[in-house]
C-alpha positions, -999 to 999 in steps of 0.1 A, spaced: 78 -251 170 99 -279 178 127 -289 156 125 -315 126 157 -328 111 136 -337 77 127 -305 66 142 -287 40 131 -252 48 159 -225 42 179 -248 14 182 -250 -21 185 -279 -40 193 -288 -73 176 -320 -85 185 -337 -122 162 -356 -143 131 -341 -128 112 -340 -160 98 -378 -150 99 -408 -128 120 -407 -95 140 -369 -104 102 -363 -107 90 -367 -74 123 -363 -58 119 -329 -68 81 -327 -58 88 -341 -20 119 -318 -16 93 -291 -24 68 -303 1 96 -305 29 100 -263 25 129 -269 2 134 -243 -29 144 -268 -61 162 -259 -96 149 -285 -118 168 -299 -149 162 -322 -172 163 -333 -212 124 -325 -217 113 -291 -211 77 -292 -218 78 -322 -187 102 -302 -169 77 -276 -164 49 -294 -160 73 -309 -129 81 -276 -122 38 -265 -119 35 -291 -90 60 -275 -67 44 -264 -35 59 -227 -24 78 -206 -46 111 -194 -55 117 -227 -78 132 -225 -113 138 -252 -145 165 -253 -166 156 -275 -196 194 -291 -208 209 -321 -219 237 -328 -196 258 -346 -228 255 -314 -249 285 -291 -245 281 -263 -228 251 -274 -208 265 -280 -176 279 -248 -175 248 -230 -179 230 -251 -154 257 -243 -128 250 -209 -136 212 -210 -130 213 -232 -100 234 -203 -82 242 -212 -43 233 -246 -37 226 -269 -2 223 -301 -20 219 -318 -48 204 -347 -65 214 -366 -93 187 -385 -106 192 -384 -147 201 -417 -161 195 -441 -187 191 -485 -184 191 -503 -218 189 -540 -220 215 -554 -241 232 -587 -239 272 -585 -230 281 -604 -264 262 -571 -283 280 -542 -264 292 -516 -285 306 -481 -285 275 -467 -288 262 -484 -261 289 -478 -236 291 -439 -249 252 -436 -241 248 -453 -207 279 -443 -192 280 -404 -209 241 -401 -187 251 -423 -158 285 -416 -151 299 -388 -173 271 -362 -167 269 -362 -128 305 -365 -121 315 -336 -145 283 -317 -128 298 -320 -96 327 -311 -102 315 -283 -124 292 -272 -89 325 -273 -71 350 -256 -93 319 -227 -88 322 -230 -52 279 -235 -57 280 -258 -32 276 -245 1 296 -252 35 274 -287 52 261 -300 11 247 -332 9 254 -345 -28 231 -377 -41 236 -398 -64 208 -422 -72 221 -459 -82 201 -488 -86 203 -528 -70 213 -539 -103 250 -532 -93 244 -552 -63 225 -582 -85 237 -577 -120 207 -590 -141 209 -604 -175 214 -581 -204 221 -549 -182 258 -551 -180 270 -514 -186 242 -505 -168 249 -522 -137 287 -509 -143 274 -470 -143 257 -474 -112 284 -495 -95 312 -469 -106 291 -440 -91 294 -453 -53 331 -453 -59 332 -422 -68 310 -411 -38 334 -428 -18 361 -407 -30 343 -377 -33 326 -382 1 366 -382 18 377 -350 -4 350 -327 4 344 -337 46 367 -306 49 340 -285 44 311 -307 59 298 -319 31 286 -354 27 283 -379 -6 260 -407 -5 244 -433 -32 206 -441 -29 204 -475 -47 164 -479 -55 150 -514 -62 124 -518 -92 99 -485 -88 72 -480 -109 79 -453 -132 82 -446 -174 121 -464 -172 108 -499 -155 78 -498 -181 102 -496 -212 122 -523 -194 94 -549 -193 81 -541 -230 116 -546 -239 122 -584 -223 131 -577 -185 111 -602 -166 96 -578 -138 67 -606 -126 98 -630 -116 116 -602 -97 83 -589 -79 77 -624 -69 113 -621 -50 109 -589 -35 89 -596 -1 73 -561 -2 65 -555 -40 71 -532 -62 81 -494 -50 65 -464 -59 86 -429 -68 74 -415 -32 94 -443 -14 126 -434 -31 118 -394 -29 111 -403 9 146 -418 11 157 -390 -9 149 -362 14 161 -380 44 197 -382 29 192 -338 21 181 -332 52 200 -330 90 183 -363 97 214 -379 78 241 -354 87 263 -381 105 261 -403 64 283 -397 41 301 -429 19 275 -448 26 253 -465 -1 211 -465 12 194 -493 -3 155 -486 -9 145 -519 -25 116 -536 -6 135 -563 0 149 -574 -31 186 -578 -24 184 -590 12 168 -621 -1 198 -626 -31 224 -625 -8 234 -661 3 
Protein backbone atom coordinates (compact mmCIF):
# COMPACT_ATOMS: atom_id res chain seq x y z
CA UNK A 1 0.00 0.00 0.00
CA UNK A 2 1.50 3.15 -0.90
CA UNK A 3 2.04 5.84 1.56
CA UNK A 4 -0.43 8.83 2.44
CA UNK A 5 0.81 11.72 4.40
CA UNK A 6 -3.04 12.52 5.44
CA UNK A 7 -3.82 9.68 7.37
CA UNK A 8 -3.99 9.49 10.87
CA UNK A 9 -3.61 5.80 11.49
CA UNK A 10 -1.42 4.92 14.53
CA UNK A 11 -2.04 8.51 16.42
CA UNK A 12 -4.00 9.86 19.05
CA UNK A 13 -5.53 12.95 19.13
CA UNK A 14 -7.14 14.93 21.50
CA UNK A 15 -9.77 17.31 20.10
CA UNK A 16 -11.71 20.19 22.38
CA UNK A 17 -15.12 21.35 21.89
CA UNK A 18 -16.30 18.30 19.97
CA UNK A 19 -19.68 18.26 21.47
CA UNK A 20 -20.84 20.63 18.32
CA UNK A 21 -19.93 22.56 15.26
CA UNK A 22 -16.32 22.59 13.92
CA UNK A 23 -14.64 20.42 17.34
CA UNK A 24 -17.64 18.26 16.07
CA UNK A 25 -16.46 17.26 12.82
CA UNK A 26 -12.95 17.89 13.42
CA UNK A 27 -13.20 15.02 15.63
CA UNK A 28 -15.44 12.99 13.16
CA UNK A 29 -12.79 13.41 10.09
CA UNK A 30 -9.81 12.70 12.36
CA UNK A 31 -11.76 9.47 13.01
CA UNK A 32 -12.27 8.70 9.44
CA UNK A 33 -8.53 9.35 8.61
CA UNK A 34 -7.58 6.07 11.09
CA UNK A 35 -6.96 8.45 13.90
CA UNK A 36 -8.06 7.29 17.66
CA UNK A 37 -9.72 10.73 19.25
CA UNK A 38 -10.39 11.76 23.13
CA UNK A 39 -13.17 13.99 22.89
CA UNK A 40 -13.99 16.87 25.40
CA UNK A 41 -16.34 19.24 25.66
CA UNK A 42 -18.95 21.29 28.10
CA UNK A 43 -22.08 19.08 27.00
CA UNK A 44 -21.86 15.56 27.65
CA UNK A 45 -25.02 14.25 26.37
CA UNK A 46 -23.62 15.96 22.71
CA UNK A 47 -20.31 14.76 23.54
CA UNK A 48 -21.37 11.35 23.22
CA UNK A 49 -23.60 11.51 20.67
CA UNK A 50 -20.17 13.02 18.85
CA UNK A 51 -18.48 10.39 20.37
CA UNK A 52 -21.35 7.41 18.59
CA UNK A 53 -20.27 8.76 15.01
CA UNK A 54 -16.66 7.84 15.33
CA UNK A 55 -15.62 5.36 12.81
CA UNK A 56 -13.10 2.53 14.45
CA UNK A 57 -12.58 2.14 17.99
CA UNK A 58 -10.44 2.81 20.84
CA UNK A 59 -12.10 6.56 21.20
CA UNK A 60 -13.09 8.02 24.58
CA UNK A 61 -15.10 11.40 25.88
CA UNK A 62 -14.38 13.34 28.75
CA UNK A 63 -17.34 15.66 29.46
CA UNK A 64 -15.50 18.97 31.33
CA UNK A 65 -15.58 22.55 31.41
CA UNK A 66 -12.24 23.69 30.74
CA UNK A 67 -12.98 27.04 33.20
CA UNK A 68 -13.89 24.76 36.16
CA UNK A 69 -10.93 23.99 38.39
CA UNK A 70 -9.65 21.01 38.34
CA UNK A 71 -10.86 20.02 34.84
CA UNK A 72 -7.88 20.35 32.90
CA UNK A 73 -6.22 18.15 35.08
CA UNK A 74 -8.43 15.40 34.70
CA UNK A 75 -8.70 15.66 31.01
CA UNK A 76 -4.82 15.48 30.77
CA UNK A 77 -5.24 12.45 32.64
CA UNK A 78 -7.71 10.75 30.35
CA UNK A 79 -6.28 11.82 27.19
CA UNK A 80 -2.96 9.70 28.25
CA UNK A 81 -0.09 9.84 25.36
CA UNK A 82 -1.04 12.20 22.85
CA UNK A 83 0.18 12.82 18.82
CA UNK A 84 -1.82 15.90 18.45
CA UNK A 85 -4.20 17.99 19.46
CA UNK A 86 -6.94 20.28 18.60
CA UNK A 87 -8.29 23.09 20.28
CA UNK A 88 -11.49 23.86 19.01
CA UNK A 89 -13.62 25.17 22.31
CA UNK A 90 -14.49 28.72 22.14
CA UNK A 91 -16.97 31.28 22.62
CA UNK A 92 -17.96 34.81 20.06
CA UNK A 93 -20.36 37.30 21.64
CA UNK A 94 -21.34 40.38 19.93
CA UNK A 95 -20.99 43.34 22.06
CA UNK A 96 -20.17 46.79 21.08
CA UNK A 97 -16.52 48.15 22.48
CA UNK A 98 -18.33 51.10 24.50
CA UNK A 99 -20.33 47.98 26.47
CA UNK A 100 -17.26 45.74 27.42
CA UNK A 101 -17.14 44.64 30.84
CA UNK A 102 -15.38 42.33 33.16
CA UNK A 103 -17.69 39.84 32.54
CA UNK A 104 -17.31 39.94 29.13
CA UNK A 105 -13.57 39.97 28.91
CA UNK A 106 -13.53 37.05 31.82
CA UNK A 107 -15.94 34.82 29.55
CA UNK A 108 -14.44 35.14 26.03
CA UNK A 109 -10.90 35.32 26.85
CA UNK A 110 -11.17 32.45 30.03
CA UNK A 111 -12.73 29.89 26.65
CA UNK A 112 -10.56 31.42 24.01
CA UNK A 113 -7.43 32.05 25.46
CA UNK A 114 -7.19 30.97 29.09
CA UNK A 115 -8.47 27.28 28.60
CA UNK A 116 -6.18 26.20 25.62
CA UNK A 117 -3.09 27.83 26.66
CA UNK A 118 -3.28 26.38 30.33
CA UNK A 119 -4.32 22.93 28.45
CA UNK A 120 -1.19 23.01 26.74
CA UNK A 121 0.82 23.67 29.00
CA UNK A 122 -0.89 21.30 31.39
CA UNK A 123 -0.26 18.42 28.23
CA UNK A 124 3.32 19.45 28.46
CA UNK A 125 4.19 19.73 32.03
CA UNK A 126 2.68 15.74 31.60
CA UNK A 127 5.08 15.13 29.05
CA UNK A 128 1.40 13.80 27.06
CA UNK A 129 2.64 15.09 24.15
CA UNK A 130 4.60 12.91 22.21
CA UNK A 131 8.11 13.46 20.26
CA UNK A 132 6.84 14.96 16.33
CA UNK A 133 3.02 16.61 18.05
CA UNK A 134 1.21 18.78 16.00
CA UNK A 135 -0.76 21.26 18.38
CA UNK A 136 -3.95 23.35 16.64
CA UNK A 137 -5.39 26.06 17.64
CA UNK A 138 -8.48 27.05 15.65
CA UNK A 139 -8.76 31.04 15.27
CA UNK A 140 -11.14 32.75 13.24
CA UNK A 141 -10.77 35.82 10.19
CA UNK A 142 -12.25 38.07 12.55
CA UNK A 143 -8.69 38.84 13.93
CA UNK A 144 -7.66 39.51 10.44
CA UNK A 145 -10.98 41.83 9.74
CA UNK A 146 -12.18 42.94 13.08
CA UNK A 147 -16.04 43.28 12.52
CA UNK A 148 -18.28 45.43 14.47
CA UNK A 149 -19.22 44.51 17.97
CA UNK A 150 -16.71 41.50 18.24
CA UNK A 151 -13.84 43.27 19.74
CA UNK A 152 -12.62 40.80 22.57
CA UNK A 153 -13.46 38.28 20.35
CA UNK A 154 -11.31 39.22 17.59
CA UNK A 155 -8.51 39.91 20.50
CA UNK A 156 -8.84 36.03 21.71
CA UNK A 157 -8.16 34.75 18.47
CA UNK A 158 -5.58 37.29 17.49
CA UNK A 159 -3.60 36.59 20.89
CA UNK A 160 -3.65 32.78 20.17
CA UNK A 161 -1.36 33.01 16.96
CA UNK A 162 1.06 34.77 19.13
CA UNK A 163 1.22 32.40 21.39
CA UNK A 164 1.59 29.64 18.59
CA UNK A 165 4.38 31.60 17.50
CA UNK A 166 5.98 31.37 20.67
CA UNK A 167 5.03 28.09 21.45
CA UNK A 168 5.80 26.79 18.01
CA UNK A 169 9.87 28.09 18.59
CA UNK A 170 9.96 26.44 22.36
CA UNK A 171 8.87 23.05 21.50
CA UNK A 172 10.82 22.54 17.69
CA UNK A 173 13.30 20.80 20.02
CA UNK A 174 11.42 17.92 20.16
CA UNK A 175 9.72 18.13 16.63
CA UNK A 176 6.73 19.31 17.45
CA UNK A 177 4.90 21.96 15.46
CA UNK A 178 2.17 24.85 16.54
CA UNK A 179 -0.09 26.20 14.06
CA UNK A 180 -3.52 28.49 13.95
CA UNK A 181 -6.27 27.40 11.51
CA UNK A 182 -8.21 30.75 11.13
CA UNK A 183 -11.83 29.50 9.59
CA UNK A 184 -13.98 32.07 7.77
CA UNK A 185 -17.96 32.10 8.47
CA UNK A 186 -18.97 28.12 8.59
CA UNK A 187 -22.21 27.03 9.11
CA UNK A 188 -22.58 25.70 12.40
CA UNK A 189 -24.83 26.37 16.01
CA UNK A 190 -22.06 29.59 16.83
CA UNK A 191 -22.67 31.49 13.28
CA UNK A 192 -26.59 30.87 13.81
CA UNK A 193 -26.65 32.58 17.23
CA UNK A 194 -24.49 35.28 15.61
CA UNK A 195 -27.10 36.21 12.97
CA UNK A 196 -30.19 36.03 15.42
CA UNK A 197 -28.20 38.21 17.52
CA UNK A 198 -27.50 41.31 14.81
CA UNK A 199 -24.32 40.05 12.77
CA UNK A 200 -25.13 40.78 9.18
CA UNK A 201 -24.06 37.28 7.59
CA UNK A 202 -26.05 38.09 3.99
CA UNK A 203 -23.47 41.16 3.61
CA UNK A 204 -20.40 39.06 4.45
CA UNK A 205 -21.60 35.96 2.14
CA UNK A 206 -22.10 38.47 -0.58
CA UNK A 207 -18.12 39.31 -0.09
CA UNK A 208 -16.83 35.93 0.19
CA UNK A 209 -16.39 34.70 -3.60
CA UNK A 210 -16.98 31.06 -2.67
CA UNK A 211 -19.87 31.24 0.03
CA UNK A 212 -20.34 30.12 3.07
CA UNK A 213 -18.11 27.07 4.53
CA UNK A 214 -19.31 24.02 5.86
CA UNK A 215 -17.60 22.17 9.26
CA UNK A 216 -16.00 19.49 6.66
CA UNK A 217 -13.94 22.22 4.93
CA UNK A 218 -12.37 23.30 8.17
CA UNK A 219 -12.14 19.51 9.61
CA UNK A 220 -10.45 18.91 6.04
CA UNK A 221 -7.92 21.69 6.85
CA UNK A 222 -7.81 20.30 10.19
CA UNK A 223 -6.44 16.93 9.49
CA UNK A 224 -4.06 18.19 7.01
CA UNK A 225 -2.26 20.36 9.70
CA UNK A 226 -2.29 16.63 12.20
CA UNK A 227 -1.08 14.72 9.66
CA UNK A 228 2.73 14.30 7.87
CA UNK A 229 1.25 16.23 5.02
CA UNK A 230 2.13 19.51 7.05
CA UNK A 231 5.20 18.25 8.88
CA UNK A 232 7.50 21.03 7.35
CA UNK A 233 4.42 23.97 9.18
CA UNK A 234 4.74 25.07 12.28
CA UNK A 235 4.10 29.21 13.10
CA UNK A 236 2.17 29.53 10.45
CA UNK A 237 -1.50 30.73 10.58
CA UNK A 238 -3.83 28.55 7.67
CA UNK A 239 -6.60 30.54 6.52
CA UNK A 240 -9.82 28.50 5.46
CA UNK A 241 -12.21 31.27 4.51
CA UNK A 242 -13.51 30.92 0.92
CA UNK A 243 -12.23 33.84 0.09
CA UNK A 244 -13.26 36.29 2.58
CA UNK A 245 -10.13 38.12 3.63
CA UNK A 246 -8.29 38.05 0.24
CA UNK A 247 -10.91 40.33 -1.08
CA UNK A 248 -10.57 42.94 2.38
CA UNK A 249 -7.15 43.33 2.00
CA UNK A 250 -6.33 46.57 -0.14
Amino acid sequence: MSFNPFSLAGRRLLVTGASSGIGRQIAISCAEMGGTVVLTGRHGERLHDTLGHLAGSGHSAVAADLLETGAIDRVVAEAGALDGVVHAAGIARMVPFRMISHAHLDDVLGLNVHAPLLLTKALLAKRSLQQGASIVFVGAVASEVGPVATAVYSASKAALLGAARTLALEVAKHKMRANVLSPGYVRTPLLDALGRNGAKIDELLDITPLGLGEPIDVAHAAVFLLSDASRWMTRSLFIADGGLTSRMSI
